[in-house]
C-alpha positions, 0 to 999 in steps of 0.5 A: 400345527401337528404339535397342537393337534397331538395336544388336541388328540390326548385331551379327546376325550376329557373335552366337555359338552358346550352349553346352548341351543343344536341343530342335529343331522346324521347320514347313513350309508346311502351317502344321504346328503343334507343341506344344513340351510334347510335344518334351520343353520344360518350360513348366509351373512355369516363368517363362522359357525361351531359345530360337533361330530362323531363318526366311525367313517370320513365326513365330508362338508361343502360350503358353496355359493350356489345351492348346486355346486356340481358343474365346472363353473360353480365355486365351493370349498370341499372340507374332508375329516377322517375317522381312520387311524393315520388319515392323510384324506384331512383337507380343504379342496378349491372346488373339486369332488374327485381326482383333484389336482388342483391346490389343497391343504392336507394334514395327517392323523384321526381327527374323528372317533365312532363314541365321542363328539368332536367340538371344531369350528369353520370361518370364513372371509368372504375374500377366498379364505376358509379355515378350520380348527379345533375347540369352540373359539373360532380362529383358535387352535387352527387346524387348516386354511386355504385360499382360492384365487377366485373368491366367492360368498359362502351361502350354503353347507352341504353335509354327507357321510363316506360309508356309515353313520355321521352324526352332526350337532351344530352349536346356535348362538346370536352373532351381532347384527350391523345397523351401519353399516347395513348387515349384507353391504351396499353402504358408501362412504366418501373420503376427499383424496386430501383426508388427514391420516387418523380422521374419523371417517365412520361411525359404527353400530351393530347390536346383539341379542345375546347382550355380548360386547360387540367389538369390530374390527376391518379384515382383509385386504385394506386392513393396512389403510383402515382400522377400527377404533372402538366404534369408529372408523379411522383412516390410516394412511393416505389415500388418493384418487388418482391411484385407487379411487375406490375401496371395499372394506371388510367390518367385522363385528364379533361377541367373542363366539360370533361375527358377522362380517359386512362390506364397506364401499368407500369412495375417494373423491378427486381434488385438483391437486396434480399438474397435467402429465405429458410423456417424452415425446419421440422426435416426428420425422416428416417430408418435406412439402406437406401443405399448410393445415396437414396433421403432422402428429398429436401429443396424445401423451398429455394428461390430468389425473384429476377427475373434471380438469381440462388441459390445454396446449400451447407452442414456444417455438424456439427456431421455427415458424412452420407449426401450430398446435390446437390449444385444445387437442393438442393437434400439431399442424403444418403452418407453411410449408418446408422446401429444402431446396429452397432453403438449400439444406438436406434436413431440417430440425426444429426444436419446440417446447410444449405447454401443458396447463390445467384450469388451477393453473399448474403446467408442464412442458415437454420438448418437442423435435420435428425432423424434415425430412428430404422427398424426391420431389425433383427428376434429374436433369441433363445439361442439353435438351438434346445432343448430336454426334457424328461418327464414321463408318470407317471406325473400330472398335467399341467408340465412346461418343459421350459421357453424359453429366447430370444434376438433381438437388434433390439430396444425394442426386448423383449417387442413385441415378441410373440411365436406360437407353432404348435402341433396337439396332444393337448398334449402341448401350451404356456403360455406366453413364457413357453411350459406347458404339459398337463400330463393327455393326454400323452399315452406312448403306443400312442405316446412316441416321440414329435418334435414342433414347436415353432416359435418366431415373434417380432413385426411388425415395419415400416411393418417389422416383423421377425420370428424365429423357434427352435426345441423342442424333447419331449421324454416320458418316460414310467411306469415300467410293474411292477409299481403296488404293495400292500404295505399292509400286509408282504412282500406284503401279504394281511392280515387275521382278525378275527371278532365276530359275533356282530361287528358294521356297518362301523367296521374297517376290514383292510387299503389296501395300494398299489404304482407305486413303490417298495415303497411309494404311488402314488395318482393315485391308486384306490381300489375296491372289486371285490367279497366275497365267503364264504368256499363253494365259495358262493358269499356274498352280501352286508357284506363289503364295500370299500373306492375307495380313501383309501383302507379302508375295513368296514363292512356294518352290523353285522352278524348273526346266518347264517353268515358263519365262513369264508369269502374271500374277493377278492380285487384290486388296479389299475391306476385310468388313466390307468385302465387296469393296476391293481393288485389283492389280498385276505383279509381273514376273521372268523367270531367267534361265541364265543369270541368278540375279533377281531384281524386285520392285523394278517397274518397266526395267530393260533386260537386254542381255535376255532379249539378245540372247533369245534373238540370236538362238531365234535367228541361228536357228532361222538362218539353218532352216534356211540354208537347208531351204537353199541347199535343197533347191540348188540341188534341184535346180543343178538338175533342171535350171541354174539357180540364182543365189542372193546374198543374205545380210545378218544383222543384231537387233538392238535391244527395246524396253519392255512395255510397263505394266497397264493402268489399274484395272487392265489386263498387260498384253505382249 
């Protein structure tokens, strides 16, 4: 381009003065503007026009659609020319005056000169497309060209000069004048879908008043599908209604200087020639239990590209009888209901084929899978409608009383139920599915009779959940009144032990064993002594010691001078968890002064060495008294009267068992 416009420079001024009719204008510095429709320039309906210029400064040409074209929303191009050496302003801009952005095409160089006429042309499509170049043969020696994405028809030219004058000269001649189709559009043409390639379509006619041979052409866009031979209008390639059913094409009939351009419209009519179309159809997954007549989904997907033809539906089951379809909306419908259970399957599957036919007769099938799908239709079940337990009070420790077993047939049952239990005593709760007791707060005298709640929910399906309940009695059983009992001694008799009086700290004194029953030990018996008198039911402090846990009686030192010879120690065994539920006894304990052997767990055992002892120290001590008694009435009587003086026998008591120690219950007396 800058090759043929360097050429076009150096033959500037050797261009020679075309012949014919011309419209004259000029501008001046007033920025004058003059509408070129109004001077007599026919724009409308044409496609080019030629014309000459001379100026000193930029000329500017607006060619619009609309006689304004100065607010945002009006189309027109902006061509600029410039009369300065090296001008860079040369270009054709997409509706824009000032501080354009937006997309042009520029070219460089002096395309104007103050003393000679320049000869150019401008053409046009009527799609978008203006160009501009030099000489009297339009489309020759281009210079610029653009195209705007929003085409437009050209109606008007609008001219101005930037600073001086601008002198116009535009060349008139008679371009060629359609008779058919009509000159300014609006004819149709119909051509079936099934049209052979290189058909007439269209005769073609124009005149001229310039005697000119007419030649025609299609431009634009569908120059590719229509062509013009000689006066006729031939079909190039294919057309089809179901991909394009309507084009407008652009004739174009020229006398080599000018044309004149119309529109075209031709209609592709539709034929029967396409079977229906239906697209792969997702699986349809639904739940079970729909009832019979419900819309489980549509084959919206089925079509006919032909225009007027009507399809229609048909089902082959291949697996299943539970659904239908419309034949004519292609509505697919619950036949009978699915039970899963019934069927004793987790799922269900039927395999369908589709039947899509036209009125001519062409089909097409499609597969079609609906997936039945398991609901939580059915609450769990226990296998008693209620259940009953026993559990005593006596019990330790967290006591499981039953695991419960349940059922569902609903798909994956077991997995997803979970139990609540409702017991406002704290007494029981669940350990997974096991109902556990809590032994340490049952009370008898409190509450001896529970009624629970256990209530069982599956998991929440398809926003389905279920639940269940079942009844548990709780029966507490009491402890006999008489649980409590010494084990210890015979016949539950504590015992008697006989210690010296130098016993060691921590020496064994007795084991006291007490039980819930008439036999065996229960780990909830506790021991404590509750006091220790000596024979004068003076209280010892600080001389035994009890093992709350085992029962087992020491002494806490050794005895001394003033200890005395006798000791009861009161003792009692009670319910740890029931404190007030307890028994009492006595373990009786001599201190011997004389003999260090000690005897335990002896009940009702004979020390006669000690009786004998204590019996003679208490008989010679009498038998001084005595005689001293003796001697100082024989003094008095020697000195008053004679005084009688009687033998007096000395003899040894045998010694006697000791009484046993008293019933329970019973203080021992001496």
């Amino acid at each position: 381009m800058k090759k043929c416009l360097l050429i076009y420079l150096v033959s500037i001024f050797t261009e020679p003065i075309l012949a014919g009719t011309y419209i004259q204008a000029e501008t001046d510095t007033q920025h004058r503007i003059i509408t070129m429709n109004e001077r007599g320039v026919p724009i409308t309906g044409k496609n080019s026009l030629v014309f000459q210029i001379k100026a000193c400064s930029d000329a500017y040409f607006i060619l619009s659609e609309k006689h304004r074209f100065n607010k945002p929303d009006e189309r027109f191009f902006l061509v600029i020319l410039g009369a300065t050496p090296n001008a860079n302003v040369n270009g054709i801009r997409d509706s824009c005056l000032k501080s354009c952005n937006k997309p042009s095409t520029k070219s460089t160089g002096r395309w104007l000169y103050c003393s000679t006429f320049r000869t150019f042309w401008l053409a046009w499509d009527g799609n978008g497309g203006l160009g501009l170049g030099s000489g009297p043969q339009v489309l020759r020696n281009p210079l610029m060209k653009l195209r705007t994405p929003r085409p437009f028809l050209i109606n008007f030219l609008t001219l101005w000069g930037q600073a001086n004058r601008v002198e116009w000269r535009f060349l008139l001649d008679n371009a060629p004048l359609f008779v058919f189709p009509r000159p300014y559009g609006g004819s149709t043409v119909e051509v079936p879908e099934n049209t052979d390639v290189r058909k007439v379509i269209l005769d073609l006619k124009a005149t001229d008043q310039d005697k000119d041979i007419v030649l025609f052409s299609v431009v634009g866009e569908h120059s590719y599908t229509f062509k013009c031979a000689g006066s006729s209008l031939v079909l190039m390639n294919p057309v089809d209604f179901e991909e394009q059913s309507l084009y407008n094409v652009q004739i174009r009939a020229s006398d080599g200087s000018y044309a004149s351009v119309t529109h075209l419209t031709v209609i592709v009519t539709d034929v029967n020639d396409n079977a229906p179309e239906v697209d792969r159809i997702d699986p349809i997954e639904i739940p079970e239990q729909l009832p019979e007549g419900c819309i489980i989904g549509a084959i919206t997907s089925a079509r006919d590209v032909d225009t007027h033809d009507k399809i229609t539906f048909s089902l082959i089951e291949h697996d299943s009888s539970y659904f239908s379809v419309d034949p004519n909306t292609g509505l697919l419908y619950m036949r009978q209901t699915v039970d899963l259970e019934v069927l004793s399957v987790t799922a269900y599957v039927a395999n369908m084929t589709v039947v899509v036919s036209d009125l001519v007769g062409h089909t097409t099938s499609t597969a079609v899978i609906v997936i039945v799908s398991d609901i939580n239709d059915n609450p769990p079940t226990f296998l008693q409608d209620e259940y009953h337990i026993n559990i005593s009070e006596a019990s330790s420790g967290e006591v499981e009383l039953i695991t419960f077993t349940l059922s569902d047939p609903d798909v994956d049952p077991d997995a997803n139920i979970s139990l609540a239990l409702s017991d406002v005593s704290d007494v029981f709760y669940l350990q997974d599915r096991t109902l556990v007791c809590a032994t340490d707060r049952l009370n008898y005298d409190v509450q001896n009779h529970y009624a629970l709640k256990v209530e069982a929910r599956d998991g929440q399906k398809m926003g389905r959940q279920n639940t269940a309940t079942v009844t548990v009695i709780v029966q507490v059983l009491p402890v006999m009144n008489h649980g409590l009992a010494w084990m210890t001694g015979n016949k539950g008799r504590l015992p008697r032990v006989t210690l010296s009086r130098s016993v060691k700290p921590e020496t064994l004194v007795a084991i006291l064993s007490a039980s819930h029953s008439c036999s065996g030990t229960d780990g909830h018996v506790f021991y404590r002594i509750v006091s220790v008198k000596d024979e004068k039911q003076h209280e010892v402090i600080g001389a035994y010691t009890i093992d709350a846990g085992t029962g087992r009686v020491s002494t806490t030192s050794s005895f001394n001078k003033y200890v005395s010879v006798y000791n009861n120690l009161h003792v009692q065994a009670y319910d740890l968890r029931q404190p007030d539920r307890y028994i009492d006894g006595w373990v009786s304990v001599d201190v011997n002064t004389v003999s260090d052997a000690s005897h335990a767990d002896v009940v009702g055992a004979v020390t006669c060495e000690t009786r004998t002892e204590l019996l003679l120290l208490q008989s010679m001590v009498g038998i001084l008294s005595f005689c001293l008694l003796i001697s100082s009435c024989v003094i008095l009587c020697k000195r008053k009267s004679p005084i009688k003086v009687y033998p007096i026998n000395l003899e040894c008591r045998t010694c006697t068992p000791i009484q046993q120690t008293p019933p329970l219950g019973t203080m021992p007396q001496r």
